[in-house]
C-alpha positions as semicolon CSV with decimal commas, in nm:
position;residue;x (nm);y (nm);z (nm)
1;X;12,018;8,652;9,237
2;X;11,744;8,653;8,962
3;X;11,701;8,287;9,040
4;X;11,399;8,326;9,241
5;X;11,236;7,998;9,125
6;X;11,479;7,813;9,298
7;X;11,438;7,963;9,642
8;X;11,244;7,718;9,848
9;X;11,002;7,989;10,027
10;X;10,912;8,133;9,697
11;X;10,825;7,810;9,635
12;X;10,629;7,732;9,911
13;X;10,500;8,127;9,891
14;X;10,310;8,040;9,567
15;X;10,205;7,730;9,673
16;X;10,038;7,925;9,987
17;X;9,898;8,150;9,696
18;X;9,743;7,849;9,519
19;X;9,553;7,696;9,854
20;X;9,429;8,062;9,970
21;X;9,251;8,078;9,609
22;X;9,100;7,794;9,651
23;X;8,977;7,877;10,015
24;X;8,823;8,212;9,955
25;X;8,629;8,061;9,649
26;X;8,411;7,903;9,934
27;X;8,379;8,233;10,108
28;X;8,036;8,423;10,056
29;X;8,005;8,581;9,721
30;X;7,903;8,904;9,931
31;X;8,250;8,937;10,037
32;X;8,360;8,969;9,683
33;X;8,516;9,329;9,665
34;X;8,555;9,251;10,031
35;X;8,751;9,002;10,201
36;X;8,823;8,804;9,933
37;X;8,972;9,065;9,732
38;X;9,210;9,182;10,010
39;X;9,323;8,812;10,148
40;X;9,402;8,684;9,763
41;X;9,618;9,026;9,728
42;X;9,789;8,936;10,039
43;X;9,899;8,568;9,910
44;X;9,999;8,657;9,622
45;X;10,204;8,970;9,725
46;X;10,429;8,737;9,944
47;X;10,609;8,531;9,632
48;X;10,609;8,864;9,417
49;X;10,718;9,076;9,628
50;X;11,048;8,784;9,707
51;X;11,060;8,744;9,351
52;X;11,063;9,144;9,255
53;X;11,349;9,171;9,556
54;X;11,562;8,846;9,432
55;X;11,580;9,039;9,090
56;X;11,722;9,390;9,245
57;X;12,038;9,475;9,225
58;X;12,159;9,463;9,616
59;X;12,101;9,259;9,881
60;X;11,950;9,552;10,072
61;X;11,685;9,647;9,794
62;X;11,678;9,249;9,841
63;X;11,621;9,262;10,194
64;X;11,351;9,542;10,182
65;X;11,163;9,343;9,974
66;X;11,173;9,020;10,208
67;X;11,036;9,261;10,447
68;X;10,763;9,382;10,241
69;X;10,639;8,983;10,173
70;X;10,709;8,922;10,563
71;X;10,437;9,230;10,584
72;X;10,210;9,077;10,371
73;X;10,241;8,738;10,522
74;X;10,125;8,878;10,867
75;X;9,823;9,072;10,682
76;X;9,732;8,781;10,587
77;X;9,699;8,580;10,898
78;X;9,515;8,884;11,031
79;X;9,258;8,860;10,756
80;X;9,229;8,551;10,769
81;X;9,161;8,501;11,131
82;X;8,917;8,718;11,109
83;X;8,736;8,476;10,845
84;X;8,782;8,179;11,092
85;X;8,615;8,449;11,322
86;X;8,312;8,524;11,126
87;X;8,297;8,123;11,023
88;X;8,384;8,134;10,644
89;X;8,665;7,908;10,682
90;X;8,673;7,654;10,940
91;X;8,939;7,612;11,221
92;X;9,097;7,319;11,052
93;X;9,109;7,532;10,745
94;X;9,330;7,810;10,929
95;X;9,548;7,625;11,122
96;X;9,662;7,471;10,804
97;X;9,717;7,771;10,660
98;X;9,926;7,927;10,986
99;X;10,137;7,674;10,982
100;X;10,257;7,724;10,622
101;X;10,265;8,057;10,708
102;X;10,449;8,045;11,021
103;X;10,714;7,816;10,813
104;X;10,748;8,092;10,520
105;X;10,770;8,362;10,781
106;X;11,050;8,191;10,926
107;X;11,222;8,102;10,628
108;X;11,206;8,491;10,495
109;X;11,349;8,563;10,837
110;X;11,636;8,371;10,764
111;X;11,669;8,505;10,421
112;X;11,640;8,811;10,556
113;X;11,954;8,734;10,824
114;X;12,152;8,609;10,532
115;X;12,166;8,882;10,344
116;X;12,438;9,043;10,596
117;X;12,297;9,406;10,556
């Protein structure tokens, strides 16, 4: 494939990336090494790790690496409902942010299906 930049969920992946950095910046400077650290890993992992995959050789290595960003995608709804939890970002502030997700975890899905493997 090795035209990842025109896949419309990477695009929307880094996009995702973008709007979680500029979330966590507002999150308590305490949670540095923290939370922070582990939900900005998360974003960006999901439009690397469709990126790395797009650039592999098969449509299964392919395909394992959708699954590794759909992995990522789900840690980092976890992490971040647990900052909605503990009030660092507000509820308006996640559900914007699970919806996008919800829309790149069902595009990968369908990636995923049309890879025939």
């Amino acid at each position: 494939m090795n035209r990842y930049k025109e896949l419309l969920v990477w695009q929307k992946a880094i996009d995702l990336a973008v709007e979680v950095y500029q979330i966590t910046e507002k999150l308590p400077k305490e949670e540095r090494y923290g939370l922070i650290s582990q939900i900005n890993r998360s974003a960006v992992s999901i439009p690397s790790n469709i990126a790395e995959g797009a650039g592999r050789n098969t449509n299964k290595e392919f395909n394992n690496f959708l699954g590794i960003a759909q992995g990522s995608s789900f840690e980092l709804d976890t992490q971040l409902i647990i900052s909605n939890r503990l009030n660092f970002i507000s509820n308006d502030e996640y559900q914007k942010i699970e919806l996008q997700l919800e829309y790149i975890q069902n595009m990968v899905a369908k990636l995923k299906k049309s890879l025939n493997v």
